[in-house]
PDB file of N, H, CA, C and O in Angstrom:
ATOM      1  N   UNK A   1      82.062  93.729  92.924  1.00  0.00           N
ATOM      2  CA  UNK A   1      82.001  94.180  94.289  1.00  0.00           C
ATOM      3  C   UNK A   1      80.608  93.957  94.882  1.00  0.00           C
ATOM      4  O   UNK A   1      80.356  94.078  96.081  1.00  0.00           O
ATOM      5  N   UNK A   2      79.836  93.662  94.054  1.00  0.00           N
ATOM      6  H   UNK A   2      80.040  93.564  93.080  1.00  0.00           H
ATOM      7  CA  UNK A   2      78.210  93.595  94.801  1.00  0.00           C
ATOM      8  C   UNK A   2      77.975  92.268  95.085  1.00  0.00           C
ATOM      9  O   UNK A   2      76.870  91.818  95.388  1.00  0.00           O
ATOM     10  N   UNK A   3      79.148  91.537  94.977  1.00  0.00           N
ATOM     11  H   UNK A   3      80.046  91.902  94.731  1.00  0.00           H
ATOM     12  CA  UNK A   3      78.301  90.203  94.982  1.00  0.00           C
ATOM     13  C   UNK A   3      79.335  89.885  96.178  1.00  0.00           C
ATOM     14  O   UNK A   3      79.289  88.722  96.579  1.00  0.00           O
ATOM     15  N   UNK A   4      80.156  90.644  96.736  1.00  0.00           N
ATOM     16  H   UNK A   4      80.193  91.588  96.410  1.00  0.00           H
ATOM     17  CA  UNK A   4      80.543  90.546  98.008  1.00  0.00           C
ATOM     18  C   UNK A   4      80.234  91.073  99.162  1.00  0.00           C
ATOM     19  O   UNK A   4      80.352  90.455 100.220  1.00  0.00           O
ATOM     20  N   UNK A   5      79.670  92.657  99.038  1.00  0.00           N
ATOM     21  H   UNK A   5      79.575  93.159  98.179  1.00  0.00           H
ATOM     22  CA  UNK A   5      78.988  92.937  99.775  1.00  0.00           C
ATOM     23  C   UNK A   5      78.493  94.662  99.400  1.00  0.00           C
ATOM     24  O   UNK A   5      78.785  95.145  98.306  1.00  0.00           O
ATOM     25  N   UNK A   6      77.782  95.409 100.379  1.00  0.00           N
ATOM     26  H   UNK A   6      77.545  95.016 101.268  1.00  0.00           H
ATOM     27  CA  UNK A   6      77.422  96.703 100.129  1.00  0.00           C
ATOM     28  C   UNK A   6      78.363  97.576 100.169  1.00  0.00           C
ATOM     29  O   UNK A   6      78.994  97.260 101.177  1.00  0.00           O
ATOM     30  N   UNK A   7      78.906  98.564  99.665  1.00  0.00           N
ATOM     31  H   UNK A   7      78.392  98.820  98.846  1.00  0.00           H
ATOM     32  CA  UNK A   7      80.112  99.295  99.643  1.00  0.00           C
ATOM     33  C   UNK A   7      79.409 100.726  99.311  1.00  0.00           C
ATOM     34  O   UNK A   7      78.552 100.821  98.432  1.00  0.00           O
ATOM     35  N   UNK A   8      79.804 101.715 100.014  1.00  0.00           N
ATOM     36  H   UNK A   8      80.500 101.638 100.728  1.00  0.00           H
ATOM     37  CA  UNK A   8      79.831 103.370  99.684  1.00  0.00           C
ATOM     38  C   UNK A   8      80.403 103.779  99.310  1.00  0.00           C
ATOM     39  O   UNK A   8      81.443 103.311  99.774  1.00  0.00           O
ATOM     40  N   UNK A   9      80.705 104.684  98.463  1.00  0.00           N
ATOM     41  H   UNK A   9      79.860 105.064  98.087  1.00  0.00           H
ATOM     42  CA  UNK A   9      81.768 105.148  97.761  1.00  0.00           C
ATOM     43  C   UNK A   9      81.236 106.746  97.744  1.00  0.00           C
ATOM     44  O   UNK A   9      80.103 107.114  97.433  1.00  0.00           O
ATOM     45  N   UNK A  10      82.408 107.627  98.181  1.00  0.00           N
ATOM     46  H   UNK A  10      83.328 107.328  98.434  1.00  0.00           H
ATOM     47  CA  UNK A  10      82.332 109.012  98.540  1.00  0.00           C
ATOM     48  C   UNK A  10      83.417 109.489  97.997  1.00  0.00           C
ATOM     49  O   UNK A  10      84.482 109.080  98.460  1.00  0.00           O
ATOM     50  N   UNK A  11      83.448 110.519  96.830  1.00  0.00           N
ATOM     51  H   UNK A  11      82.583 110.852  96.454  1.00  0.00           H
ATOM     52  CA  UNK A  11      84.449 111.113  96.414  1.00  0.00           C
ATOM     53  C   UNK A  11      84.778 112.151  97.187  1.00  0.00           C
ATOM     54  O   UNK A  11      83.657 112.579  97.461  1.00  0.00           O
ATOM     55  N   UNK A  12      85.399 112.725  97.630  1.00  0.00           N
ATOM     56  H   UNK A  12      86.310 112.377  97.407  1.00  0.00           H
ATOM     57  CA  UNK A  12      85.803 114.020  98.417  1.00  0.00           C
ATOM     58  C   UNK A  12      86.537 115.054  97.772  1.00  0.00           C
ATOM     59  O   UNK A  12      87.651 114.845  98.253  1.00  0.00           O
ATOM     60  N   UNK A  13      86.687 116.154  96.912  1.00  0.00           N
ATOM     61  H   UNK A  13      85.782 116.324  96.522  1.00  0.00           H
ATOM     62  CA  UNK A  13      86.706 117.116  96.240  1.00  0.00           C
ATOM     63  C   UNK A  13      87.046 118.508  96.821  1.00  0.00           C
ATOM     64  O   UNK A  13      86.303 119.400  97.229  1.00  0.00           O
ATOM     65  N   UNK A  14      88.320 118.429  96.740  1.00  0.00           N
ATOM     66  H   UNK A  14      88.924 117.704  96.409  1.00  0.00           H
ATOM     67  CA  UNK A  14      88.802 119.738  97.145  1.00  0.00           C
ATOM     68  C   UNK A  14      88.334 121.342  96.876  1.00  0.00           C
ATOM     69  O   UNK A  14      88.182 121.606  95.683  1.00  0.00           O
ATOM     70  N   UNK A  15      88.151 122.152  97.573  1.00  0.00           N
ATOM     71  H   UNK A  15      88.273 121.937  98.542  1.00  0.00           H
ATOM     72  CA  UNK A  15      87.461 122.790  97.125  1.00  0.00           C
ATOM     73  C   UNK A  15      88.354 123.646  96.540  1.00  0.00           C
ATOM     74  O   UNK A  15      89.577 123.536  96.628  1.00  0.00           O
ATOM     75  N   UNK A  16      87.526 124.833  95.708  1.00  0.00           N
ATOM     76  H   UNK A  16      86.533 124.922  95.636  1.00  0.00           H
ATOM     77  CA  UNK A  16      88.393 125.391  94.449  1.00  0.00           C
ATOM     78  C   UNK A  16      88.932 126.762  95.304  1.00  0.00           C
ATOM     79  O   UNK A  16      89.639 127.578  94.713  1.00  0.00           O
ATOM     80  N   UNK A  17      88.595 126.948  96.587  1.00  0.00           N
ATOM     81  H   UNK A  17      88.021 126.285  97.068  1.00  0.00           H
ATOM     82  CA  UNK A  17      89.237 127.940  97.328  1.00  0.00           C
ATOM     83  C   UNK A  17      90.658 127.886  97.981  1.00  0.00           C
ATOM     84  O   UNK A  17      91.568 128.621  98.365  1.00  0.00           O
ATOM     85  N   UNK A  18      90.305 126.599  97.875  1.00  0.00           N
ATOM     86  H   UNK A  18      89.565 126.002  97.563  1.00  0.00           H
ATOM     87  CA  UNK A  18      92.124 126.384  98.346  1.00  0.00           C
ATOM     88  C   UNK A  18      93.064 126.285  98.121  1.00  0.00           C
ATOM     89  O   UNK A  18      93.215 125.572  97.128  1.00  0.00           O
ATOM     90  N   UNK A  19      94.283 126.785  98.691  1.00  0.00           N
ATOM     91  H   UNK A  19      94.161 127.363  99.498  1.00  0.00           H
ATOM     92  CA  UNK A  19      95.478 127.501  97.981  1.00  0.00           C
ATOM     93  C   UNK A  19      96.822 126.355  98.479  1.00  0.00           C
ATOM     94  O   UNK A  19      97.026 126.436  99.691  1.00  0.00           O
ATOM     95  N   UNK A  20      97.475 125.628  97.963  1.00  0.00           N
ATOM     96  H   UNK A  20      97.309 125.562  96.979  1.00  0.00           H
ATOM     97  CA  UNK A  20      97.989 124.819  98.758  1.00  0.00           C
ATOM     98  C   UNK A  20      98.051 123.507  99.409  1.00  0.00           C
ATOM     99  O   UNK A  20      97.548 122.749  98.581  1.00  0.00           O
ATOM    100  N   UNK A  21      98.453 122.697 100.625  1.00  0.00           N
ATOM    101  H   UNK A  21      98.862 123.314 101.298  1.00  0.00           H
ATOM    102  CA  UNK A  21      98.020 121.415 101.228  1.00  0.00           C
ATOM    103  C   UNK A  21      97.080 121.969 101.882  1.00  0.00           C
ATOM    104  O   UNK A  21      97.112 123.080 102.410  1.00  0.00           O
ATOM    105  N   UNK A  22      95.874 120.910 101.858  1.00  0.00           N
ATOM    106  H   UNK A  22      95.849 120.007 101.429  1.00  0.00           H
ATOM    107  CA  UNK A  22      94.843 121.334 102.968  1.00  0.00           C
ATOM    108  C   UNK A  22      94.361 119.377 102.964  1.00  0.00           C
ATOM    109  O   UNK A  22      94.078 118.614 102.040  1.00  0.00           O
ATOM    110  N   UNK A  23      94.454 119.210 104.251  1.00  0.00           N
ATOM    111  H   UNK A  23      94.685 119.830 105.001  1.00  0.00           H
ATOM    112  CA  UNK A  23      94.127 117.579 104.547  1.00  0.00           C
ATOM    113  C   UNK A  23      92.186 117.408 104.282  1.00  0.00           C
ATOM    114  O   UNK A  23      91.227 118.136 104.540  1.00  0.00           O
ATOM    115  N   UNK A  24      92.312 116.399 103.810  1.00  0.00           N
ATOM    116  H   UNK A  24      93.091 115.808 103.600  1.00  0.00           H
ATOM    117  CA  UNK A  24      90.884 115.998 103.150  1.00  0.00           C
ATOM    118  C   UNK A  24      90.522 114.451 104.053  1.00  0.00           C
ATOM    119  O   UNK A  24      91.169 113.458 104.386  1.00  0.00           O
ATOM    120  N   UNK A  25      89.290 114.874 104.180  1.00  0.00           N
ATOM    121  H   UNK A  25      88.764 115.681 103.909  1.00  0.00           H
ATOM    122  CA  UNK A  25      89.023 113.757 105.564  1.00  0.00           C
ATOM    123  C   UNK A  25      88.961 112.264 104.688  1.00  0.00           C
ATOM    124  O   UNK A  25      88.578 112.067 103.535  1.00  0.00           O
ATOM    125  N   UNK A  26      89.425 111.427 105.581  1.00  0.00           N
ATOM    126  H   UNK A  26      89.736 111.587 106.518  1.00  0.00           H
ATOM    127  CA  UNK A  26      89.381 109.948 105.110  1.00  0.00           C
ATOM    128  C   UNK A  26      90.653 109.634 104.412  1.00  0.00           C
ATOM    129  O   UNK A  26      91.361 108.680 104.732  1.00  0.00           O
ATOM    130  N   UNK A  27      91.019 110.751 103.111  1.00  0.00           N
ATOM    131  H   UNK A  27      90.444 111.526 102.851  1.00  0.00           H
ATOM    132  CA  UNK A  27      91.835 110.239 102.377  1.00  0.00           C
ATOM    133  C   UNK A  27      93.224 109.895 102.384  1.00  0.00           C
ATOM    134  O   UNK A  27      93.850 109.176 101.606  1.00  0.00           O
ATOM    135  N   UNK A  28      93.641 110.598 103.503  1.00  0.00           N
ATOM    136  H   UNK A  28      93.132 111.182 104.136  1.00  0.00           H
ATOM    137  CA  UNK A  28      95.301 109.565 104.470  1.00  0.00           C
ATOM    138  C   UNK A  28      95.169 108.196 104.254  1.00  0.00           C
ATOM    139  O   UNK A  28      96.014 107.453 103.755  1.00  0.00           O
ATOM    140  N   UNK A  29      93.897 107.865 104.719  1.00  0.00           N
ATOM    141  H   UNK A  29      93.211 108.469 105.125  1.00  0.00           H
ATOM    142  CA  UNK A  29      93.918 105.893 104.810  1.00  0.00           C
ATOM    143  C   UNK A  29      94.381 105.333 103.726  1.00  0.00           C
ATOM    144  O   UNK A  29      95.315 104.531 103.696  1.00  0.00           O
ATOM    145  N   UNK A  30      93.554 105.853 102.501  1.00  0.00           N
ATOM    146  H   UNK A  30      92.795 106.504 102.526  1.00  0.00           H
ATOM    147  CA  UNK A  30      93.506 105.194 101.404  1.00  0.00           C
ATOM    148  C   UNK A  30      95.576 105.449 100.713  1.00  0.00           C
ATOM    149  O   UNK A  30      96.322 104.586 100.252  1.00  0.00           O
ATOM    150  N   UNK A  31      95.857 107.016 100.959  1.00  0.00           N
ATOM    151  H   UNK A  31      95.250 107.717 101.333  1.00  0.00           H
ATOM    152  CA  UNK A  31      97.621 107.222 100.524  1.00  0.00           C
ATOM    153  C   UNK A  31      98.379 106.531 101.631  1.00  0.00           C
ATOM    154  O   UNK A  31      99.251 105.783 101.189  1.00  0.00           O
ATOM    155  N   UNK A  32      98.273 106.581 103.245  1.00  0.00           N
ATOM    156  H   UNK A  32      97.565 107.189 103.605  1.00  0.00           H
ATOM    157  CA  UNK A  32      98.755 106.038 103.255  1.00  0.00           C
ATOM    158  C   UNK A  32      98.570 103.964 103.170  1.00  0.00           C
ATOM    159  O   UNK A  32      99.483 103.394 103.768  1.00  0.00           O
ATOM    160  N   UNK A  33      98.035 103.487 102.834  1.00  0.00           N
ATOM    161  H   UNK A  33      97.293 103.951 102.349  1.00  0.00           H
ATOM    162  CA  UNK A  33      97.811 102.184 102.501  1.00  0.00           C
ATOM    163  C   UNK A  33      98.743 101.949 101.537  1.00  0.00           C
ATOM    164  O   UNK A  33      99.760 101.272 101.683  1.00  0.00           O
ATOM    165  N   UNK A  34      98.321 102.619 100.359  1.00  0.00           N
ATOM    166  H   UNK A  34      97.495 103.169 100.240  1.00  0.00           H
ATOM    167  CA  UNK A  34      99.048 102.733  99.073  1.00  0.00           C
ATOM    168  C   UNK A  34     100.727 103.060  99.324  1.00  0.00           C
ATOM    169  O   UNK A  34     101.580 102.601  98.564  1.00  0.00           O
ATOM    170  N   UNK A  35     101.047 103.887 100.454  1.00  0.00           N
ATOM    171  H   UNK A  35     100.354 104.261 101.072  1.00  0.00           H
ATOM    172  CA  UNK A  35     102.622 103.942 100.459  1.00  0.00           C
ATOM    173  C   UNK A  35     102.687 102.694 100.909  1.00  0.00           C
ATOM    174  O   UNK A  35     102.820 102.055  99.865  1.00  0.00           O
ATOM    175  N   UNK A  36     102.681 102.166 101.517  1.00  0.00           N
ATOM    176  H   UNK A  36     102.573 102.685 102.365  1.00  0.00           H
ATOM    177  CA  UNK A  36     102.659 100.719 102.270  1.00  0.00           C
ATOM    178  C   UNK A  36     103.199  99.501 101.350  1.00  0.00           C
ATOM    179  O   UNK A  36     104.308  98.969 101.313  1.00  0.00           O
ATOM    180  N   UNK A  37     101.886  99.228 100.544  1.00  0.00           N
ATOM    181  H   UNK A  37     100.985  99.660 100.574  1.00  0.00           H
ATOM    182  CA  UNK A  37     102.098  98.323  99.397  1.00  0.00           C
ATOM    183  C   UNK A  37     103.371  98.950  98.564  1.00  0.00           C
ATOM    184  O   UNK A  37     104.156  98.072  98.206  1.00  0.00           O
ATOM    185  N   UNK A  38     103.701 100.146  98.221  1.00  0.00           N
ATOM    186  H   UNK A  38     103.064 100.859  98.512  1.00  0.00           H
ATOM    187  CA  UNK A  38     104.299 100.439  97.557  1.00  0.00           C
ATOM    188  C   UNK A  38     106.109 100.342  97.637  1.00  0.00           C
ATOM    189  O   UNK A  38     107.065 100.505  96.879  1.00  0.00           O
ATOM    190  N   UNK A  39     105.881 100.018  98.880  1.00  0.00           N
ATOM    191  H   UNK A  39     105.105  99.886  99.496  1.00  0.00           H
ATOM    192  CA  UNK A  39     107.015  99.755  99.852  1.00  0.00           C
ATOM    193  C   UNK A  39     107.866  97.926  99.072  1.00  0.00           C
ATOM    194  O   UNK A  39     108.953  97.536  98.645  1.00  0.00           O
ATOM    195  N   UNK A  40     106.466  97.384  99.314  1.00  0.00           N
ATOM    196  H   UNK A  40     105.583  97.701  99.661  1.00  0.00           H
ATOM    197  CA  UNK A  40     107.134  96.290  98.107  1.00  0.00           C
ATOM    198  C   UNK A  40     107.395  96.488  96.927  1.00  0.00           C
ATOM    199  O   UNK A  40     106.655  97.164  96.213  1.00  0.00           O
ATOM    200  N   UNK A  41     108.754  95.806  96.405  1.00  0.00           N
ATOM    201  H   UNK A  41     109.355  95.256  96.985  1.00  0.00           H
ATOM    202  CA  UNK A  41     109.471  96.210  95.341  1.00  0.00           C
ATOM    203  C   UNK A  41     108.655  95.641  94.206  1.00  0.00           C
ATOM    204  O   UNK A  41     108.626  96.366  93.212  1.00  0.00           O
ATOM    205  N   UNK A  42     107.862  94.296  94.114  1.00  0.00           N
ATOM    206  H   UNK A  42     107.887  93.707  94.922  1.00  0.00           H
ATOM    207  CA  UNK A  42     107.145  93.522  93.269  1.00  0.00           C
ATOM    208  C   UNK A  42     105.897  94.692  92.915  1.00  0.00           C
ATOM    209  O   UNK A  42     105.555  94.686  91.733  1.00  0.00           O
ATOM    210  N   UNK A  43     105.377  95.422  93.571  1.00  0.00           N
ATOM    211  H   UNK A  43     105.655  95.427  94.531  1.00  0.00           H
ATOM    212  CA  UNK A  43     104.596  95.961  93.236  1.00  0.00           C
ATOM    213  C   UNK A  43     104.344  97.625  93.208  1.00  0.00           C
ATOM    214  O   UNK A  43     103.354  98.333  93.394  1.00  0.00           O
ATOM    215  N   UNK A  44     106.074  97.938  92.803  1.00  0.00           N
ATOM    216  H   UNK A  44     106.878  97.363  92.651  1.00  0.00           H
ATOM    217  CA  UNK A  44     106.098  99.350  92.537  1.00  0.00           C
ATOM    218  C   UNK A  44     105.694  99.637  90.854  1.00  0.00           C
ATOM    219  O   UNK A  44     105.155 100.672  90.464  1.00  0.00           O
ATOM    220  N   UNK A  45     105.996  98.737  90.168  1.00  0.00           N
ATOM    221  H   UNK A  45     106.434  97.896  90.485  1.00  0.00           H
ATOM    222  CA  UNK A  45     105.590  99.010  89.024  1.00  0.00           C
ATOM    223  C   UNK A  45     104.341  98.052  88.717  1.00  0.00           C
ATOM    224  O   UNK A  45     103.916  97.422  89.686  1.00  0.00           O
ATOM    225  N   UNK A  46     103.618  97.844  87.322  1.00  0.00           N
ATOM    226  H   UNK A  46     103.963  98.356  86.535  1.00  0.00           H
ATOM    227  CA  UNK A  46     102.784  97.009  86.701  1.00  0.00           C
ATOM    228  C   UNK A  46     103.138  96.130  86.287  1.00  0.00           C
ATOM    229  O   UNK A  46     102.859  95.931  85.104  1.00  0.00           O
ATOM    230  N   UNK A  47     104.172  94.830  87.230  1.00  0.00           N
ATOM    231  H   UNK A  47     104.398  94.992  88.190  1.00  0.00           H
ATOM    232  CA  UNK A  47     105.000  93.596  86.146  1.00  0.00           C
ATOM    233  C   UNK A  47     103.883  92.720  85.947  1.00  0.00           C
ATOM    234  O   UNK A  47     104.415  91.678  85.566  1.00  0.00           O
ATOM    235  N   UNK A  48     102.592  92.528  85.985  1.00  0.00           N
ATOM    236  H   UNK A  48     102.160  93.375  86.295  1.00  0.00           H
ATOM    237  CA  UNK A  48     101.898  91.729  86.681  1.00  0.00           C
ATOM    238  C   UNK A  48     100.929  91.544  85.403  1.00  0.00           C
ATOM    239  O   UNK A  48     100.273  92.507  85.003  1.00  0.00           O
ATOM    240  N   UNK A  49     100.828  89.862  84.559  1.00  0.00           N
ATOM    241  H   UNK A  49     101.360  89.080  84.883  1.00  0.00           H
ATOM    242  CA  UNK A  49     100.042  89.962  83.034  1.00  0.00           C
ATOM    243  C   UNK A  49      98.495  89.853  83.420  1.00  0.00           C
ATOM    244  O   UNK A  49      97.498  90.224  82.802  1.00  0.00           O
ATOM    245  N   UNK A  50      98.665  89.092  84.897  1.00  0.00           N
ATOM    246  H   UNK A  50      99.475  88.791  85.399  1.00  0.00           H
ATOM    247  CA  UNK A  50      97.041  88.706  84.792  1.00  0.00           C
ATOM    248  C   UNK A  50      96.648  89.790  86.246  1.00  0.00           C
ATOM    249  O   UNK A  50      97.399  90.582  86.815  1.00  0.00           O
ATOM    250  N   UNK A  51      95.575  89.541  86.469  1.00  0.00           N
ATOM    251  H   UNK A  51      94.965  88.897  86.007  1.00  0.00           H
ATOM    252  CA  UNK A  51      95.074  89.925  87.295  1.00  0.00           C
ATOM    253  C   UNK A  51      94.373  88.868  88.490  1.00  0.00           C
ATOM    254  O   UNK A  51      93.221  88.957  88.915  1.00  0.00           O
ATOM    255  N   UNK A  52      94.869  88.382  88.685  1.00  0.00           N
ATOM    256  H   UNK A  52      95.805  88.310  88.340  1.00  0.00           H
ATOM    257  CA  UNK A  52      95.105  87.490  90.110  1.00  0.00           C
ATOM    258  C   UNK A  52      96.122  87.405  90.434  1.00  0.00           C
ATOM    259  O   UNK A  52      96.425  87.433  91.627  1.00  0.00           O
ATOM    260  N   UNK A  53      97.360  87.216  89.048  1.00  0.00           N
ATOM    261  H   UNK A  53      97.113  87.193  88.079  1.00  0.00           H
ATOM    262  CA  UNK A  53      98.382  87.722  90.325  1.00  0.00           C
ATOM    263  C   UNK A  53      98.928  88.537  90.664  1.00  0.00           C
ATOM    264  O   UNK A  53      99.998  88.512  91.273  1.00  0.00           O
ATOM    265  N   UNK A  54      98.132  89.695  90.249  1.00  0.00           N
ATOM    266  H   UNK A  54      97.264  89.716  89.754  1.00  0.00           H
ATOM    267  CA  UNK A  54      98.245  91.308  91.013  1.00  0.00           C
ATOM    268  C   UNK A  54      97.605  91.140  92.709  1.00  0.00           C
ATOM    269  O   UNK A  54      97.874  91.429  93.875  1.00  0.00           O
ATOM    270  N   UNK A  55      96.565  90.447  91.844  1.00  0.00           N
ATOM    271  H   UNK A  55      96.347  90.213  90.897  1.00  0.00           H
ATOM    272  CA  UNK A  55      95.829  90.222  93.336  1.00  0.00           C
ATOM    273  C   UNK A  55      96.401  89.092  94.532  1.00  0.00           C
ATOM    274  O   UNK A  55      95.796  89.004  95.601  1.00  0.00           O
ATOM    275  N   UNK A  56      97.323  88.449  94.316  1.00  0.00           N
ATOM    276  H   UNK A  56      97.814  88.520  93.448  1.00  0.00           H
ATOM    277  CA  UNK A  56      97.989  87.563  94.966  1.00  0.00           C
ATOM    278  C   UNK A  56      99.172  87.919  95.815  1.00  0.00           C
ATOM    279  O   UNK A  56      99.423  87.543  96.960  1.00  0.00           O
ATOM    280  N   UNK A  57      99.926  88.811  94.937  1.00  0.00           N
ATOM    281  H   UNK A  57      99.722  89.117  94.007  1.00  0.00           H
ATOM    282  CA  UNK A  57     101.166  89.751  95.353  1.00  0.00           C
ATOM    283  C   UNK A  57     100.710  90.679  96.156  1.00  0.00           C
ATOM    284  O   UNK A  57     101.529  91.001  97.016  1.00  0.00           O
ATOM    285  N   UNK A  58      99.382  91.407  96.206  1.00  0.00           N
ATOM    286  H   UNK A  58      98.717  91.146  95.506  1.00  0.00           H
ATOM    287  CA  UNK A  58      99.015  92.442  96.924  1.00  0.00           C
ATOM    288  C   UNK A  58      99.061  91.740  98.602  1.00  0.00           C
ATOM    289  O   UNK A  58      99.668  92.113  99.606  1.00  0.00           O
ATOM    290  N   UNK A  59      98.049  90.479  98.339  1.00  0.00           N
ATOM    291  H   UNK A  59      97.556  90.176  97.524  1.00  0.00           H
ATOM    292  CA  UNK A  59      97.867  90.005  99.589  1.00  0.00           C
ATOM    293  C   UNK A  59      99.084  89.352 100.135  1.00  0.00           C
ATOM    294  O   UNK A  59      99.120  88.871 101.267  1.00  0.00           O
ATOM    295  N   UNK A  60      99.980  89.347  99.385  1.00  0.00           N
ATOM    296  H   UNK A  60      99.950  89.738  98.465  1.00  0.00           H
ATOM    297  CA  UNK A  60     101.632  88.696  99.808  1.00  0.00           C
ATOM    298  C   UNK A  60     102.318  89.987 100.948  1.00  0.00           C
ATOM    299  O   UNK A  60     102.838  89.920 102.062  1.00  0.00           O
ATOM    300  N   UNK A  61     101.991  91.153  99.981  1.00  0.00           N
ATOM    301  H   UNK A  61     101.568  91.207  99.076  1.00  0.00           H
ATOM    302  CA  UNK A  61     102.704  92.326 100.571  1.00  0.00           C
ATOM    303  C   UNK A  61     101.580  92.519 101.947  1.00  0.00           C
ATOM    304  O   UNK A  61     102.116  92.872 102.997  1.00  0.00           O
ATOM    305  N   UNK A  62     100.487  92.362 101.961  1.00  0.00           N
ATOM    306  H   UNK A  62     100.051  92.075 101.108  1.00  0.00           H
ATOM    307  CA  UNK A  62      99.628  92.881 103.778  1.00  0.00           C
ATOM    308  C   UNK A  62     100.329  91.662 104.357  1.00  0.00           C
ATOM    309  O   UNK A  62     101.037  91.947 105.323  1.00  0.00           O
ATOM    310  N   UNK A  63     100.314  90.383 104.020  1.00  0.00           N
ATOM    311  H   UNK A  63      99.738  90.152 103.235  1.00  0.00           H
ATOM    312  CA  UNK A  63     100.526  89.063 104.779  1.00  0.00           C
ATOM    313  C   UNK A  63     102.288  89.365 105.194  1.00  0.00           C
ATOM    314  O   UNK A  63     102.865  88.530 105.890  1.00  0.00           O
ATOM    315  N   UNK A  64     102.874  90.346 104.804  1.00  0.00           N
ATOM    316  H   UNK A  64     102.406  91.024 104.238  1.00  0.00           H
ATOM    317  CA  UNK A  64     103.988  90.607 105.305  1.00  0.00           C
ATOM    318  C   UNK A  64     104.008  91.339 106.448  1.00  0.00           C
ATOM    319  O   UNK A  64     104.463  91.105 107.568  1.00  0.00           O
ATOM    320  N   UNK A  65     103.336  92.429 105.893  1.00  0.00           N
ATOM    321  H   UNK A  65     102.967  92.619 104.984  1.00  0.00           H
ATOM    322  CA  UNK A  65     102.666  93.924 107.004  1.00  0.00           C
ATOM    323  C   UNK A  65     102.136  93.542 107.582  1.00  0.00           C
ATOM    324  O   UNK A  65     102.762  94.377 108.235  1.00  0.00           O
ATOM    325  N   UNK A  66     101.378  92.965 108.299  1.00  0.00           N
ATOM    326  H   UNK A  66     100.869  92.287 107.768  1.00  0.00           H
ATOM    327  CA  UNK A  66     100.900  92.571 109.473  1.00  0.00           C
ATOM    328  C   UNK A  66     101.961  91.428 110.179  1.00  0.00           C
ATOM    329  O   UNK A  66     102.122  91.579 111.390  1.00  0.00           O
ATOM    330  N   UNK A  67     102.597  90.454 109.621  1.00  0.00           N
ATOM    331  H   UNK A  67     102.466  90.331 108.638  1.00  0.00           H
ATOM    332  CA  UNK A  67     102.894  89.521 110.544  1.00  0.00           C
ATOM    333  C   UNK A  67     104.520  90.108 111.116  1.00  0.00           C
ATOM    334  O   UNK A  67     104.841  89.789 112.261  1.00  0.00           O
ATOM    335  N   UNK A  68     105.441  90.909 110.324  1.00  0.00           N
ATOM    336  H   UNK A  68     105.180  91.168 109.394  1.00  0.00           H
ATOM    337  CA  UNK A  68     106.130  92.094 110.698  1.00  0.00           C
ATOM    338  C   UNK A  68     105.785  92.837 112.162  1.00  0.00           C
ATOM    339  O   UNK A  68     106.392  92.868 113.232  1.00  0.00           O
ATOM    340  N   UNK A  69     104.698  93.340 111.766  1.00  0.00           N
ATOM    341  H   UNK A  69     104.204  93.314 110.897  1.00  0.00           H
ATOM    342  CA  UNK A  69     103.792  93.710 113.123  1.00  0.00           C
ATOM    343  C   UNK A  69     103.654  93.347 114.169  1.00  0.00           C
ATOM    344  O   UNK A  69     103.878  93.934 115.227  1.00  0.00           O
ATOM    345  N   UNK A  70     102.971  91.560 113.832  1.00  0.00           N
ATOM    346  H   UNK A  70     102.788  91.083 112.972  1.00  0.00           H
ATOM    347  CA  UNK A  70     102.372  90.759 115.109  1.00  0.00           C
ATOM    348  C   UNK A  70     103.880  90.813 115.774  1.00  0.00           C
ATOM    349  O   UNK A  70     103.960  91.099 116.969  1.00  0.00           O
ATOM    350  N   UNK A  71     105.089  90.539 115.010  1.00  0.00           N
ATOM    351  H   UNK A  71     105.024  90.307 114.040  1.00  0.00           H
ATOM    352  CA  UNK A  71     106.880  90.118 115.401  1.00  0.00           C
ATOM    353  C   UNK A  71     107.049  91.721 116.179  1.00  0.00           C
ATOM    354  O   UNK A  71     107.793  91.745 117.159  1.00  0.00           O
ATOM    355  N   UNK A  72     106.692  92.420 115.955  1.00  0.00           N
ATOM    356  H   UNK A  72     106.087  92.401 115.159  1.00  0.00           H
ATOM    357  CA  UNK A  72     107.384  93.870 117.103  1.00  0.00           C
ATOM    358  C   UNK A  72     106.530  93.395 118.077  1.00  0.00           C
ATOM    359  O   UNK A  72     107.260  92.777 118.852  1.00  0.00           O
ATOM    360  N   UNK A  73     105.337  93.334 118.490  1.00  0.00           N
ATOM    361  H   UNK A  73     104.744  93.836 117.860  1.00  0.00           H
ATOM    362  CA  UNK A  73     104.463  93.129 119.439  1.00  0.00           C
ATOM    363  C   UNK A  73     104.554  91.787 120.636  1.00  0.00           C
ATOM    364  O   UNK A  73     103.683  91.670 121.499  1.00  0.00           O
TER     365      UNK A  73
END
């Protein structure tokens, strides 16, 4: 990741007072993203030996999600 660019990384940590759902800032984006992808059937489970073409299928499933998109618009 550093040799692509600068990245922050912020864990966000529920606090131990809370009883229940309580929404935690930022972290919708990241679940819902993940329901998204998950939405494709290729990548509900781990069928995947290498790791490019995890990474290939991922970008198969946005290159769907968006052009889906651009088609309602």
């Amino acid at each position: 990741m550093q040799k692509i660019g600068t990245f922050t990384l912020e864990i966000v940590k529920r606090t131990d007072k809370a009883k229940g759902f309580e929404v935690l800032p930022r972290r919708w984006v990241v679940e819902r993203t993940f329901a998204w992808l998950g939405r494709c059937r290729r990548l509900a489970k781990d069928w995947e030996k290498s790791l490019a073409s995890a990474e290939a299928w991922i970008y198969v499933a946005h290159i769907r999600l968006l052009t889906r998109r651009l088609a309602r618009s």
